[in-house]
C-alpha positions as CSV (number, residue, x, y, z in Angstrom):
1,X,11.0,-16.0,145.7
2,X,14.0,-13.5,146.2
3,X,13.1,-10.8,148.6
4,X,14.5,-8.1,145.5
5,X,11.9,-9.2,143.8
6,X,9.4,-9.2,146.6
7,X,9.7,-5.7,147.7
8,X,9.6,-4.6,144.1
9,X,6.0,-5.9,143.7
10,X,4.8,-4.8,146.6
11,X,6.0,-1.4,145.5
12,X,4.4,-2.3,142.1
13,X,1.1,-2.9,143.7
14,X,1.2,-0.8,146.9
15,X,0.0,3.1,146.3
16,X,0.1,4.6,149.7
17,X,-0.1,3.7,153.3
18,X,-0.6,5.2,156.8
19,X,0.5,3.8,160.2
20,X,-1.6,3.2,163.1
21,X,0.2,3.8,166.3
22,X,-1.0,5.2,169.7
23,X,0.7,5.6,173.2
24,X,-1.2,5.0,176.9
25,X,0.1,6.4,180.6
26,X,2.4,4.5,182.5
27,X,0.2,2.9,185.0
28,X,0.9,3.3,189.1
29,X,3.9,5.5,188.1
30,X,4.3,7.0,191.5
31,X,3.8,3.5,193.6
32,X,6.0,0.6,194.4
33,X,5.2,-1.4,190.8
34,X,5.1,0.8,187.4
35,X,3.8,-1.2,184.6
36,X,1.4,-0.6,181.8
37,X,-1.5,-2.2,180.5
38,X,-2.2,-2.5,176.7
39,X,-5.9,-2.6,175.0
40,X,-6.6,-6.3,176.1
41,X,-6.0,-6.0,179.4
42,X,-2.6,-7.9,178.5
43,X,0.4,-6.0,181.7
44,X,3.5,-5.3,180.8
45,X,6.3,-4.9,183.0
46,X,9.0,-1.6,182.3
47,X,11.2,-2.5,179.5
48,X,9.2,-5.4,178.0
49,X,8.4,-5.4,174.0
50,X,5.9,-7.7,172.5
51,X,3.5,-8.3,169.7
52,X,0.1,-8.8,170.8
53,X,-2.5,-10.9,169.8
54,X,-4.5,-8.2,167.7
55,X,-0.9,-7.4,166.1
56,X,0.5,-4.8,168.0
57,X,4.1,-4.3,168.5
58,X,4.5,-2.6,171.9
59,X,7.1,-1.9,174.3
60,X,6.9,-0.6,177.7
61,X,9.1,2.3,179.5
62,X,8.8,5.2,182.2
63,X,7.1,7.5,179.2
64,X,4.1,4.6,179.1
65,X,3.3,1.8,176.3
66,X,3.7,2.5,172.8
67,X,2.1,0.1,170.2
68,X,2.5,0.3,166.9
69,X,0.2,-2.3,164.4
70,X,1.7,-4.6,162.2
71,X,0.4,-7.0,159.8
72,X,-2.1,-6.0,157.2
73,X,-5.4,-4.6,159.2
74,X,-3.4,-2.3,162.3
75,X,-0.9,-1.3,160.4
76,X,-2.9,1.7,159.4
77,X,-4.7,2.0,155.8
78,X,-3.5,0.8,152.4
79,X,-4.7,2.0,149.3
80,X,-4.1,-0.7,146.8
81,X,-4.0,-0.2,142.8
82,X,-7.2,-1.5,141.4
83,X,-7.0,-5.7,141.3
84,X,-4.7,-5.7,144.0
85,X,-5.6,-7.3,147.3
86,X,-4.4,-8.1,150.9
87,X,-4.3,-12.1,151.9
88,X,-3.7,-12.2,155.3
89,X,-1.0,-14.8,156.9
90,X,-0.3,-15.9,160.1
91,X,1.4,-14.3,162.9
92,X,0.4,-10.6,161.7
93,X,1.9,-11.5,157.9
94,X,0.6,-10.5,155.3
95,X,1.2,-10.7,151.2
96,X,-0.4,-8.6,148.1
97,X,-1.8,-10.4,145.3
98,X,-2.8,-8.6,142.1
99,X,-4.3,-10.5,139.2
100,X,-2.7,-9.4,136.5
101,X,0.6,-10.5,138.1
């Protein structure tokens, strides 16, 4: 399917959403080995960016990690018009399916 056509159905469908973000201390910021640690125990070294297992995108510098969810459950909250539901993918994807679509 054309992406056109993709984004305009999931603005068709989609009513509002909210992000889900959050940002942790540098960790040993003063010693010999700055790094930071995200919520699964998962180090990061200064200036790495991954997505995590429980789909996180997060990136490490001197002000700490930063994470921000992606995929259809960390991304935040979605409030979907009525028949319209979430089918998640793999790999943090996600896609909207409405029935009377």
């Amino acid at each position: 399917m054309d992406p056109r056509w993709m984004a305009l159905l999931l603005g068709v469908c989609l009513v509002e959403v909210h992000g889900s973000c959050f940002l942790d201390r540098l960790k040993d910021a003063g010693g010999p080995n700055p790094h930071c640690v995200g919520r699964g125990g998962e180090v990061f070294t200064i200036g790495e960016e991954k997505v995590t297992d429980d789909c996180f995108k997060c990136s490490c510098s001197y002000w700490g990690l930063n994470c921000c969810g992606v995929g259809p459950y960390n991304r935040g909250s979605m409030r979907l018009r009525p028949g319209c539901h979430v089918v998640p993918g793999k790999n943090c994807d996600f896609s909207i399916d409405c029935e009377d679509e």
